[in-house]
N, C-alpha and C positions, 0 to 999 in steps of 0.2 A: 377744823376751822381754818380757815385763809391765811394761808404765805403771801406776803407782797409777791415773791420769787416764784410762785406756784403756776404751772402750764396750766393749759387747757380753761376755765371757765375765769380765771385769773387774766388770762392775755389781754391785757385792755389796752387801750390807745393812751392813756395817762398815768402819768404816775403820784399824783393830788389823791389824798387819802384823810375825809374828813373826820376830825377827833368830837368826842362827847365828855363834858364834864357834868355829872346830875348826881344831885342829892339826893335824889328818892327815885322809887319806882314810876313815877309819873312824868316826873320831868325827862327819862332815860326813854319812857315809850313816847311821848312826846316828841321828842329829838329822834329816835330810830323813823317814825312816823315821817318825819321832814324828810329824812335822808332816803328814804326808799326811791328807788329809780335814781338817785344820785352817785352812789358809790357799791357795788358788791362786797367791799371790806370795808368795814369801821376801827378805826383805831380810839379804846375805850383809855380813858386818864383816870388810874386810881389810887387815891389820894387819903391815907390814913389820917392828918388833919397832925402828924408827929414830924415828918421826912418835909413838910411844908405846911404853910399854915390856911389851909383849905379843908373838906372833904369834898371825896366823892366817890362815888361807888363804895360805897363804905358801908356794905349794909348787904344783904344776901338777896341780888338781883336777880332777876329773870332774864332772859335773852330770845326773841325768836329767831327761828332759822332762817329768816329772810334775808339777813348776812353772814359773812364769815366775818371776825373781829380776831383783833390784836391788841395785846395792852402794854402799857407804860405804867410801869411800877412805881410810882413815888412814895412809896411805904418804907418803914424802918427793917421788916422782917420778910423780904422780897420770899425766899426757900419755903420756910411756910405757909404763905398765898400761894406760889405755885403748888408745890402739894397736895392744897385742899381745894384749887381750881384745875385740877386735867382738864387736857381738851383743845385748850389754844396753840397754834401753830408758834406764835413768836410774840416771848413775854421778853421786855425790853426794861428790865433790870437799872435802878439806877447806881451806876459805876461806884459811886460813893457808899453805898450802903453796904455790901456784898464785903464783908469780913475777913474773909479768906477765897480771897477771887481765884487764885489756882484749883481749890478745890473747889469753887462754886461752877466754874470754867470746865472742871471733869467733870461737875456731876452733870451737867447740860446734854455733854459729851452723851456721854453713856446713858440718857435718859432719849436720845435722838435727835435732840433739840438743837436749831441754831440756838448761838449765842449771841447776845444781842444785850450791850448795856445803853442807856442813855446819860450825859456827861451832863453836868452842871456847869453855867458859864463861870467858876470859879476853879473849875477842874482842868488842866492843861494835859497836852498833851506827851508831855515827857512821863506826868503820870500815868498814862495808856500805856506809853510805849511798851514796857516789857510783854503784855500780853496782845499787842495787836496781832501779833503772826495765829492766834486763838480763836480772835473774834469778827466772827461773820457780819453783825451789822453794828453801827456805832447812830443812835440817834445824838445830833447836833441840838444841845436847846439854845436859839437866843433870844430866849426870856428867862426870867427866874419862874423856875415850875410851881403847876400850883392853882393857874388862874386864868380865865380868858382875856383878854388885852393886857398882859403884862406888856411891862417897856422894852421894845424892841433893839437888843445888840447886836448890829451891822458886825462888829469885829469879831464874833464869833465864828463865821464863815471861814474865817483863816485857816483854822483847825480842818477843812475839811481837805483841802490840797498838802495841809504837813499830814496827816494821818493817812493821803491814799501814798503818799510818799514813802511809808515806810511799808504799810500793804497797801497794793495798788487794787486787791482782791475784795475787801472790802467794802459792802455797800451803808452809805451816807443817808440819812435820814435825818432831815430839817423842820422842828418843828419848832412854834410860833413867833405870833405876829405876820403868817403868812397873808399874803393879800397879793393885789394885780401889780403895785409899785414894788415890795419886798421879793416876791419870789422870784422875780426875774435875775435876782444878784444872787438868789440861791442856787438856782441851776446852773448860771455862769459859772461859781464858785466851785461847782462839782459834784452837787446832792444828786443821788437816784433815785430819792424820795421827797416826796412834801407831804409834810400833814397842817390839815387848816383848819383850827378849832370856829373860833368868831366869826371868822370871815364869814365861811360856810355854814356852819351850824346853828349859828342865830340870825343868820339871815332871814327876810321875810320870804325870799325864794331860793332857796340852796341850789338848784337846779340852774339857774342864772347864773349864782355866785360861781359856783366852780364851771359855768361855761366860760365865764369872764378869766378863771385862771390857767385855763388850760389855753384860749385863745391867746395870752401873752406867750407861753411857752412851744406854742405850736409854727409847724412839726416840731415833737421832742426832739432831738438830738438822737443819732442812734445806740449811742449809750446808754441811754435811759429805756432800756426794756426790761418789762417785767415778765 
């Protein structure tokens, strides 16, 4: 399945990567159904209803191969989901939950896997720091996870220039409350990624919606290759 980072069928002109939050298998083929011809990767939001007060994907889904997908782990027991889901290129852990993150940090390692945690806007970056030099991607939330239009924290962006400061190696990944007025400060700020749940995925035409985001940010910067 799909690396943001991955050559060849990955090399896209954008780096807008639209997310799905579904309760059920319907609402999941529903939502994949919109996104076809939109995005070749989907970034899937799973949500045990414990780690936040939501679900989704919370339930033994199906997937067709018409994308490659990545997830974001908002679960209380991240190592077990990964386990019992092989397959996916880049499970985006959240920071907080991960116990013994040295060891969670090697077994990634030795499994082949980029490391990839996602931080909570109450998680700072001094708490990252000892393991930045470790970890390949850091998604940025500013929202509190969990939910589509959650309320949107502008100050969370900060975090993304003190954290390439310490690795400059490191790629940034910014999700929600992405849209045509918000992500333009995301990219500024330093993200090599966007993910955009609302925007695009409950749009009545996602095809639009992320023409619309990609037309603020274009040309990308030449930074921003995937």
């Amino acid at each position: 399945m799909g690396s943001l980072d991955q050559a060849g069928d990955y090399a896209m002109t954008t780096n807008i990567f639209p997310s799905i939050i579904a309760k059920n298998q319907q609402e999941l083929d529903t939502s994949l159904k919109k996104l076809k011809g939109v995005s070749k990767i989907i970034h899937l939001d799973i949500v045990d209803g414990k780690f936040a007060p939501n679900q989704s994907l919370n339930f033994k889904f199906k997937l067709p191969k018409t994308f490659s997908y990545n997830v974001h782990l908002m679960i209380q027991e991240p190592e077990m989901w990964i386990k019992t889901h092989p397959g996916f290129q880049l499970y985006f852990s959240q920071f907080e939950t991960a116990k013994d993150k040295e060891n969670y940090i090697s077994w990634m390692k030795k499994s082949k896997k980029k490391v990839c945690f996602a931080i909570n806007p109450e998680t700072t970056v001094a708490q990252l720091k000892p393991f930045l030099s470790k970890i390949d991607y850091i998604l940025v939330l500013t929202v509190h996870p969990g939910f589509y239009g959650s309320k949107y924290l502008p100050p969370e962006l900060k975090k993304i220039k003190q954290i390439k400061n310490i690795n400059p190696k490191i790629k940034i990944v910014v999700d929600g409350h992405m849209n045509p007025k918000t992500i333009k400060d995301a990219v500024k700020a330093g993200a090599d990624y966007i993910i955009s749940g609302s925007f695009i995925s409950r749009s009545d035409d996602p095809k639009k919606a992320m023409r619309e985001l990609r037309k603020v940010i274009s040309p990308p910067p030449s930074s921003l290759q995937i």
